[in-house]
C-alpha positions in Angstrom: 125.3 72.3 87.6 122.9 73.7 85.3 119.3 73.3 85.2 117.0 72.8 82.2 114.3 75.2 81.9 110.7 74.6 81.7 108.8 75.7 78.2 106.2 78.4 78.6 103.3 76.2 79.0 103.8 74.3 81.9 102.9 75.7 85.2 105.2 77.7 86.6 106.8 77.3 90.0 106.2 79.8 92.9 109.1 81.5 94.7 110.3 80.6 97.9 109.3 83.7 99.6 111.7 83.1 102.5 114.4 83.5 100.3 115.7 87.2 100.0 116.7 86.9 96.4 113.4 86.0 95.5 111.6 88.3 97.0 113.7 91.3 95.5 113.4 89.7 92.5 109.8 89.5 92.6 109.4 92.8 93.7 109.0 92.4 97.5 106.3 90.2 96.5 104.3 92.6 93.9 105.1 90.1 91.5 103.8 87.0 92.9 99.8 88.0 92.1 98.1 85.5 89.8 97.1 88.4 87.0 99.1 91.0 85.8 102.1 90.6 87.9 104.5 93.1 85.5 101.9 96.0 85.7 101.5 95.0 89.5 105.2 95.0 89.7 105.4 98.3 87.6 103.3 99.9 90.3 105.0 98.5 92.7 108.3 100.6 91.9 106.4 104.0 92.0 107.1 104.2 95.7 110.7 103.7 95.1 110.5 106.5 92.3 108.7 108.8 94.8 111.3 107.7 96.9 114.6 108.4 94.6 113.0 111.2 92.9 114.1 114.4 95.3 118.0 112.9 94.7 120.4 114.9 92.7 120.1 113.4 88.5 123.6 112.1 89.4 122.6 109.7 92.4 119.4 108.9 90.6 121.0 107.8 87.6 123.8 105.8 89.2 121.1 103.9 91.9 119.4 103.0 88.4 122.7 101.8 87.0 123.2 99.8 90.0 119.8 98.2 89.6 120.6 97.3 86.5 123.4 95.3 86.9 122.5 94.0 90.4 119.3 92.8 88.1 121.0 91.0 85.5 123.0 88.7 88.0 119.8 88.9 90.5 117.1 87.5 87.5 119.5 85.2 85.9 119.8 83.7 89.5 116.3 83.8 90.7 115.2 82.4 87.1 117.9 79.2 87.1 116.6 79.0 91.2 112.8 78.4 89.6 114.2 76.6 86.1 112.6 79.0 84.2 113.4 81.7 82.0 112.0 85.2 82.5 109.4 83.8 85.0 106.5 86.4 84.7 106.6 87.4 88.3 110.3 88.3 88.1 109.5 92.1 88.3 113.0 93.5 89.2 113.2 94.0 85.8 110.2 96.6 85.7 111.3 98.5 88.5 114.6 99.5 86.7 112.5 100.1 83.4 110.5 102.1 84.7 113.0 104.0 87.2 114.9 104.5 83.4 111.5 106.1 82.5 111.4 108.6 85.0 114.8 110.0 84.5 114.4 113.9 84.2 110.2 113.5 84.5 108.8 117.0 85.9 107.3 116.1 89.4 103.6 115.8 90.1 101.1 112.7 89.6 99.9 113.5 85.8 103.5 112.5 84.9 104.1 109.4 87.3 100.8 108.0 85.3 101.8 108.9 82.0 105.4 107.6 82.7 103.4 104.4 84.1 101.4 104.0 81.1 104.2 104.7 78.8 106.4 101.9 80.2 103.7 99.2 80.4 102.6 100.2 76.7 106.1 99.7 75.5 107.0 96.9 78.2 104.3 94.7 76.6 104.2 95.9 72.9 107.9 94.9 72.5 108.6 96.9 69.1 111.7 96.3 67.7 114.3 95.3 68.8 112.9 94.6 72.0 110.8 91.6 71.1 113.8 90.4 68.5 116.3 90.8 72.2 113.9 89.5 74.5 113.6 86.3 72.4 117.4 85.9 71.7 119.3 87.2 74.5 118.9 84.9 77.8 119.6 84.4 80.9 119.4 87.6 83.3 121.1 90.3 80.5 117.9 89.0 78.7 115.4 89.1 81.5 116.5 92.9 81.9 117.5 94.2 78.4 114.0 94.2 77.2 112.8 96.4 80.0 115.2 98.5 79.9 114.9 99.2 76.2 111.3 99.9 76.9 112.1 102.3 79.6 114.6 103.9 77.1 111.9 104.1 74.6 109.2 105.3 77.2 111.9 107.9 78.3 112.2 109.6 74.9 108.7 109.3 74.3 107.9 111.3 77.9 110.5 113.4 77.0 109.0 114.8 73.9 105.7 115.5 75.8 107.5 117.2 78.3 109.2 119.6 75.8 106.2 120.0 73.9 104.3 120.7 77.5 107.2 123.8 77.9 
Protein backbone atom coordinates (compact mmCIF):
# COMPACT_ATOMS: atom_id res chain seq x y z
CA UNK A 1 0.00 0.00 0.00
CA UNK A 2 1.62 3.02 -0.93
CA UNK A 3 1.00 6.48 0.08
CA UNK A 4 0.98 9.71 -1.98
CA UNK A 5 3.02 12.30 -0.69
CA UNK A 6 2.16 15.70 0.22
CA UNK A 7 3.84 18.77 -2.04
CA UNK A 8 6.16 21.06 -0.17
CA UNK A 9 3.66 23.61 0.64
CA UNK A 10 1.24 22.09 2.68
CA UNK A 11 1.82 21.77 6.27
CA UNK A 12 3.61 19.18 7.24
CA UNK A 13 2.63 16.43 9.74
CA UNK A 14 4.38 16.02 13.12
CA UNK A 15 5.87 12.70 14.16
CA UNK A 16 4.39 10.34 16.45
CA UNK A 17 6.95 10.68 19.11
CA UNK A 18 5.95 7.42 20.71
CA UNK A 19 7.09 5.69 17.97
CA UNK A 20 10.87 4.60 18.12
CA UNK A 21 11.44 4.97 14.39
CA UNK A 22 10.43 8.33 14.53
CA UNK A 23 12.21 9.58 17.04
CA UNK A 24 15.71 8.13 15.66
CA UNK A 25 14.77 9.46 12.64
CA UNK A 26 14.19 12.82 13.93
CA UNK A 27 17.13 12.77 15.86
CA UNK A 28 15.80 11.84 19.39
CA UNK A 29 13.67 14.72 18.83
CA UNK A 30 16.39 17.54 17.74
CA UNK A 31 14.62 17.57 14.70
CA UNK A 32 11.17 18.31 15.70
CA UNK A 33 11.91 22.28 16.59
CA UNK A 34 9.87 24.68 14.43
CA UNK A 35 13.22 26.65 12.99
CA UNK A 36 16.16 25.23 11.84
CA UNK A 37 15.61 21.65 12.62
CA UNK A 38 18.79 20.29 10.24
CA UNK A 39 21.30 22.64 11.92
CA UNK A 40 19.41 21.69 15.32
CA UNK A 41 19.75 18.17 14.21
CA UNK A 42 23.47 18.78 13.05
CA UNK A 43 24.23 19.78 16.58
CA UNK A 44 22.51 17.27 17.87
CA UNK A 45 25.01 14.48 16.51
CA UNK A 46 28.08 16.25 18.06
CA UNK A 47 27.54 14.30 21.25
CA UNK A 48 27.52 11.20 19.28
CA UNK A 49 30.83 12.36 17.45
CA UNK A 50 32.33 13.12 20.93
CA UNK A 51 31.06 9.97 21.74
CA UNK A 52 32.58 7.69 18.61
CA UNK A 53 35.52 9.81 18.35
CA UNK A 54 38.22 7.94 20.85
CA UNK A 55 37.21 4.53 18.57
CA UNK A 56 39.84 2.99 16.47
CA UNK A 57 39.19 4.80 12.39
CA UNK A 58 38.07 1.18 11.68
CA UNK A 59 34.98 1.01 14.16
CA UNK A 60 34.33 4.64 13.41
CA UNK A 61 34.05 4.24 9.89
CA UNK A 62 32.05 1.02 9.96
CA UNK A 63 29.37 2.62 12.85
CA UNK A 64 29.08 5.34 10.07
CA UNK A 65 28.56 2.83 7.36
CA UNK A 66 26.03 1.26 9.44
CA UNK A 67 24.20 4.58 9.90
CA UNK A 68 24.07 4.90 6.49
CA UNK A 69 22.33 2.13 5.50
CA UNK A 70 20.17 1.68 8.65
CA UNK A 71 19.22 5.53 7.34
CA UNK A 72 18.19 4.89 3.99
CA UNK A 73 15.59 2.11 5.00
CA UNK A 74 15.03 4.21 8.49
CA UNK A 75 14.04 7.80 6.33
CA UNK A 76 12.35 6.04 3.47
CA UNK A 77 10.19 4.46 6.33
CA UNK A 78 9.62 7.39 8.62
CA UNK A 79 8.99 9.63 5.41
CA UNK A 80 6.16 7.16 3.69
CA UNK A 81 4.93 6.89 7.84
CA UNK A 82 4.32 11.01 7.56
CA UNK A 83 3.55 10.88 3.46
CA UNK A 84 6.07 13.12 2.85
CA UNK A 85 9.30 13.17 1.22
CA UNK A 86 12.42 14.27 2.94
CA UNK A 87 10.33 15.80 5.79
CA UNK A 88 12.58 18.68 7.18
CA UNK A 89 12.78 17.27 10.64
CA UNK A 90 14.10 13.92 9.42
CA UNK A 91 17.69 14.60 10.76
CA UNK A 92 19.14 11.09 10.71
CA UNK A 93 20.40 12.04 7.63
CA UNK A 94 22.62 14.90 9.21
CA UNK A 95 24.00 12.93 11.93
CA UNK A 96 25.64 10.50 9.30
CA UNK A 97 26.78 13.58 7.21
CA UNK A 98 28.27 15.02 9.51
CA UNK A 99 29.79 11.80 11.36
CA UNK A 100 31.29 11.35 7.46
CA UNK A 101 32.74 14.95 8.16
CA UNK A 102 34.53 14.16 11.10
CA UNK A 103 36.39 11.15 9.78
CA UNK A 104 40.18 11.64 10.60
CA UNK A 105 39.28 15.48 12.16
CA UNK A 106 42.28 16.27 14.72
CA UNK A 107 40.49 16.43 18.29
CA UNK A 108 39.67 19.65 20.13
CA UNK A 109 36.59 22.13 19.70
CA UNK A 110 38.13 24.59 16.92
CA UNK A 111 37.61 21.57 14.63
CA UNK A 112 34.14 20.15 15.83
CA UNK A 113 32.99 23.90 14.87
CA UNK A 114 34.62 24.11 11.73
CA UNK A 115 33.58 20.60 10.80
CA UNK A 116 29.93 21.92 12.04
CA UNK A 117 30.06 24.79 9.89
CA UNK A 118 31.48 23.07 6.94
CA UNK A 119 28.63 20.48 6.82
CA UNK A 120 25.80 22.85 7.29
CA UNK A 121 27.39 25.27 4.56
CA UNK A 122 27.52 22.40 2.10
CA UNK A 123 24.30 20.61 3.57
CA UNK A 124 22.26 23.70 2.59
CA UNK A 125 24.27 25.05 -0.52
CA UNK A 126 23.72 21.72 -2.37
CA UNK A 127 26.50 22.35 -5.21
CA UNK A 128 26.42 19.92 -7.65
CA UNK A 129 25.54 17.11 -7.84
CA UNK A 130 23.95 17.26 -4.65
CA UNK A 131 21.10 19.58 -5.43
CA UNK A 132 20.74 17.61 -9.07
CA UNK A 133 20.53 13.98 -6.54
CA UNK A 134 18.53 15.45 -3.90
CA UNK A 135 15.90 16.40 -6.50
CA UNK A 136 16.02 13.13 -8.53
CA UNK A 137 16.80 10.29 -6.31
CA UNK A 138 13.79 9.54 -3.78
CA UNK A 139 12.72 7.71 -1.27
CA UNK A 140 15.27 7.15 1.75
CA UNK A 141 18.71 6.57 -0.70
CA UNK A 142 17.52 10.22 -1.61
CA UNK A 143 16.82 11.48 1.82
CA UNK A 144 20.46 10.36 2.69
CA UNK A 145 22.60 10.72 -0.44
CA UNK A 146 22.50 14.38 -0.33
CA UNK A 147 23.95 14.48 3.10
CA UNK A 148 26.21 12.29 2.74
CA UNK A 149 27.71 13.87 -0.35
CA UNK A 150 27.89 17.07 1.69
CA UNK A 151 29.72 15.37 4.43
CA UNK A 152 32.00 13.90 1.63
CA UNK A 153 32.50 17.31 0.37
CA UNK A 154 32.84 18.94 3.93
CA UNK A 155 35.42 16.02 4.66
CA UNK A 156 37.83 16.97 1.83
CA UNK A 157 37.38 20.45 2.40
CA UNK A 158 38.40 19.92 6.42
CA UNK A 159 40.95 17.87 5.24
CA UNK A 160 42.78 20.31 3.31
CA UNK A 161 42.79 22.72 6.34
CA UNK A 162 44.05 20.19 8.38
CA UNK A 163 47.12 19.50 6.10
CA UNK A 164 47.63 22.97 5.52
CA UNK A 165 47.34 23.51 9.55
CA UNK A 166 50.51 20.71 9.65
Amino acid sequence: MSTSLQPETEPKPSPNWSNPWHLLAFGLGSGGVPKAPGTVGTLAAVPLYLLLSPFSTTAYLLTTLLMFIFGVWLCGKVSEDLGVHDHGGIVWDEWVGFLITMAWAPQGWVWVLMGFFLFRLFDIWKPWPIGYLDQHVSGGLGIMLDDVLAGVYSLVLLQIFVYMQG
